[in-house]
N, C-alpha and C positions, 0 to 999 in steps of 0.2 A: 734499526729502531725496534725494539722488542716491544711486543703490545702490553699493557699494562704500566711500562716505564716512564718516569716522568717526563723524557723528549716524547714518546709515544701522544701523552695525555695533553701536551703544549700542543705537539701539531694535526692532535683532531681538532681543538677549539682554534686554532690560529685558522685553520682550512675553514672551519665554519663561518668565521669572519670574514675575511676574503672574500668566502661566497655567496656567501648571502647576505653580508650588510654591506660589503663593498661592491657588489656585484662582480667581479671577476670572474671570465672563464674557468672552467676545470684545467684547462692545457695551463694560463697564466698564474694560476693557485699553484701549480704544480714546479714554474718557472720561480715562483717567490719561495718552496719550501725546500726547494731541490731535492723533488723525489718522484716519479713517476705519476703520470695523469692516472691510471689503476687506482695507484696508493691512494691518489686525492679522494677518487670515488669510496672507493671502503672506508675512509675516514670520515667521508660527509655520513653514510649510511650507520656508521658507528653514533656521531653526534647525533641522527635523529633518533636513532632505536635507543640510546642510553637518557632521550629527553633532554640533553643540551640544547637541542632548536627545536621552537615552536613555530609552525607556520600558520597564519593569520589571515584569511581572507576578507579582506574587507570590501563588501556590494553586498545589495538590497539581498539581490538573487542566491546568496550561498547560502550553503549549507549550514544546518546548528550542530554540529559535532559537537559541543557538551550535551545536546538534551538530546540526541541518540546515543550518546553511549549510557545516560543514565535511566534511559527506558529498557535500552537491552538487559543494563545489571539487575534495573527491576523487577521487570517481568519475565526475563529467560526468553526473549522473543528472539529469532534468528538474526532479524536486520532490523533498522530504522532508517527509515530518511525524514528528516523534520529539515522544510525551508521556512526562511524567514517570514513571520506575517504580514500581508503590505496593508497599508492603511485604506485601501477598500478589499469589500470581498469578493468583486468580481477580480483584483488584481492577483489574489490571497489565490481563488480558484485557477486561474490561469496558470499561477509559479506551480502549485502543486501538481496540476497537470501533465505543466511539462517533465516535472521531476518523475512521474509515474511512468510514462513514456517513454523517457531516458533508460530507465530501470527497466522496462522491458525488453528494449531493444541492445541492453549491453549483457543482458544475462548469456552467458555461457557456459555449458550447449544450449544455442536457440532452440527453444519448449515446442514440442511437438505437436501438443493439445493444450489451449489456451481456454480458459471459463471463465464469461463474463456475466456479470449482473447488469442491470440497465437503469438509468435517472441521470441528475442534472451532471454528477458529480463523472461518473462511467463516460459519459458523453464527449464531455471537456478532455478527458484521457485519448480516447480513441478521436480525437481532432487534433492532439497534438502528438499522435503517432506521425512519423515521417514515411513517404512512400520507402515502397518495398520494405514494409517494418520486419516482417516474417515472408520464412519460404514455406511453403508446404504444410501447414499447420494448419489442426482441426479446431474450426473456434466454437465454441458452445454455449448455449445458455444457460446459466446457471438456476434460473428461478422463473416461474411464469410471472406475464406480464399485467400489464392494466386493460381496463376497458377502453381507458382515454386519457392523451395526456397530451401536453401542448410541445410543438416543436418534434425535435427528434432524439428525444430521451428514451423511446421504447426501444427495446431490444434487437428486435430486426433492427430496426435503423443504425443502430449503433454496430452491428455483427456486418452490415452491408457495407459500413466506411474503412471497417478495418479490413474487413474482404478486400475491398476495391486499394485498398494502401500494402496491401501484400501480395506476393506472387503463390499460384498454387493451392489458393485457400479452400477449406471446404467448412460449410456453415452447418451446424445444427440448431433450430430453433427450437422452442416450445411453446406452441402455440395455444398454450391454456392459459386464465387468470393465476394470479399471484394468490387470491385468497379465492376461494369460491362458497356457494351457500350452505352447504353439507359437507360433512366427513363422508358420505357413504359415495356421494359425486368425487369428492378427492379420490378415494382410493380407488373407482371405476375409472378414473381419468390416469392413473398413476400404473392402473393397468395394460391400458395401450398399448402396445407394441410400441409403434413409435417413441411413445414421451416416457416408457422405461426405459428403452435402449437408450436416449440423449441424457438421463437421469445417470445410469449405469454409467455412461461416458465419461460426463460431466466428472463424476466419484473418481474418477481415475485420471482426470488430467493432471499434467504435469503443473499449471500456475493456474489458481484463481484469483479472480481482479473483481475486488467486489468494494462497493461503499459501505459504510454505515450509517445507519439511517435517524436523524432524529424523532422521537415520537414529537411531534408538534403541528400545527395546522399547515405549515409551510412543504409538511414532509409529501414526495411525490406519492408515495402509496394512500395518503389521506387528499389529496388535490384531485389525483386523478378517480376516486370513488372504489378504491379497493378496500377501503377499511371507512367503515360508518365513523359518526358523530359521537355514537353510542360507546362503539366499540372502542372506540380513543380514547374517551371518559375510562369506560371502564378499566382497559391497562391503567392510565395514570394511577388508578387507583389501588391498581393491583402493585403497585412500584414499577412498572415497566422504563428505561431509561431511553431506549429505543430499538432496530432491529436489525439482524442481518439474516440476509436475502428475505425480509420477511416473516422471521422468527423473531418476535417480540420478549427482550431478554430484561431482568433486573441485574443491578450493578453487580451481582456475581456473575452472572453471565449466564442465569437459569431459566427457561422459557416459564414465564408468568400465568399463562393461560392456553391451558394443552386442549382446550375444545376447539379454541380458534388456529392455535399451531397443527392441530389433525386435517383446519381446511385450508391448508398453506399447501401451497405446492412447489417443491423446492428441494436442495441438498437440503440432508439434516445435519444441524447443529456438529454432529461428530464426525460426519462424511468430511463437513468443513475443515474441520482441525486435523485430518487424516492427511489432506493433501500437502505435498511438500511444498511446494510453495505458494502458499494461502496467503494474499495481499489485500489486506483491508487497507481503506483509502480514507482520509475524514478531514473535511474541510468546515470551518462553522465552529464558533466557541462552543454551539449550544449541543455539538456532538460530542463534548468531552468527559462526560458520562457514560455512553454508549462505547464510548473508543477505551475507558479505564478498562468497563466489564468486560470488550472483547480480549485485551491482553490477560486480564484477570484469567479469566476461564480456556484459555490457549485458541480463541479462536483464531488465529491467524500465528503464522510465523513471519509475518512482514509487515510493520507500517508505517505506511507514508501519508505523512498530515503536516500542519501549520504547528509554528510554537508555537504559536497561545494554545491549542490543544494540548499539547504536549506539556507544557506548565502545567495547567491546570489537570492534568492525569497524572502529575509525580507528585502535586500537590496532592491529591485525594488519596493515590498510597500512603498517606503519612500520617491519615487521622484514623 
């Protein structure tokens, strides 16, 4: 059977029948074409790779494989994973969760040094890490925390679950605010020994696992009293869409306001985009602004969010 010949090109579709709409074994496929179970395999792997078969998952819980493949072609982003939206957002939060989880624990080679961000969305992630997620790995804080915040969204707490869910772990925190009240206090605080070294760290782990944040009253850095009243007003006004670790960006992905970005304390914006495997996470219709301008401006080479997200950011490429 010469490849490209017409008996060729009958018995890769005839095996594709068989197999997958008839359900037949490979060994029975093989008994009905009379030709070896090998031949069968190369010939199913032919029909998929030349697009004769499409496979279809059909559950709430799969995957969108059209609107990750049209984000990647969008944006030149590495990966996507978009699961399906569920008709609440605590269900929406939970799928994506697990999906980020998944994602961390099937990356191969398992990441050495791992940098996390901390809130509602970070939280859900590192709960639906499974024991023994990671061996031996440096986990890090990506961004200082809040003053106060309810439950266990703050970063220690979140860096202690996934410690205590993996073997060998070793934690770096940082124990300063997310924003503070002077640029001249940032950069004495940014001096430290300590919170440079977990900074330096941080720049150089192997995956970041960070949210995006919507600017809105709901958002944890406005709840918990890191960013005024004032201060929120004022982005909106500045076009701010929302932020990552902190860095309050407009829908190109430009920090808005470099007085209050000096009293940030945090990877910068380009340390972000440096790291190879930089995974913005975004859950929330009302973060699909924030999640265009991270793709926009390469902050992340990974992400994992809701379709309706994801709609609504191949939408706004297109005006």
């Amino acid at each position: 059977m010469r490849a490209g010949s017409a008996e060729h090109e009958y018995a890769m579709v005839r095996a594709a029948e068989l197999y997958y709409k008839d359900g037949l074994l490979q060994s029975e496929v093989a008994d009905r074409l009379r030709v070896s179970r090998w031949k069968v395999g190369r010939l199913l792997e032919e029909a998929r790779a030349r697009g004769l078969v499409e496979i279809k998952i059909h559950h709430p819980t799969s995957r969108r494989g059209d609107l990750e493949s049209q984000l990647v072609d969008r944006f030149g982003c590495a990966e996507a994973v978009v699961v399906q939206s569920q008709d609440t957002s605590a269900a929406t939060m939970a799928l994506v969760a697990q999906a980020s989880a998944s994602y961390l624990t099937e990356m191969r080679p398992q990441p050495r040094s791992i940098g996390f961000s901390w809130g509602r969305t970070v939280a859900a992630i590192a709960s639906a890490l499974p024991d023994r997620a990671f061996i031996g790995a440096d986990l890090l804080q990506l961004n200082g925390g809040a003053p106060s915040v309810d439950g266990t969204v703050d970063a220690a707490s979140i860096l202690r679950l996934v410690a205590a869910k993996s073997r060998q772990a070793r934690t770096r925190l940082l124990p300063v605010p997310a924003i503070v009240s002077d640029r001249e206090l940032a950069r004495r605080l940014c001096c430290d020994h300590a919170i440079a070294d977990t900074l330096k760290l941080a720049a150089r782990c192997d995956v970041a696992v960070f949210s995006l944040g919507a600017l809105s009253p709901g958002s944890v850095l406005v709840r918990s009293g890191a960013l005024s009243d004032e201060e929120q007003l004022e982005l909106q006004r500045s076009g701010a869409v929302g932020d990552v670790l902190g860095h309050y960006i407009d829908r190109s992905g430009r920090v808005v306001d470099l007085e209050l970005d000096s009293r940030t304390i945090a990877l910068a914006l380009d340390q972000i985009g440096g790291i190879g495997h930089a995974i913005a996470v975004g859950v929330g219709s009302e973060k699909s602004e924030v999640t265009y301008a991270a793709l926009y401006a390469g902050l992340c080479s990974v992400l994992i969010t809701e379709s309706a997200i994801a709609e609504n950011v191949l939408g706004m490429s297109q005006t």
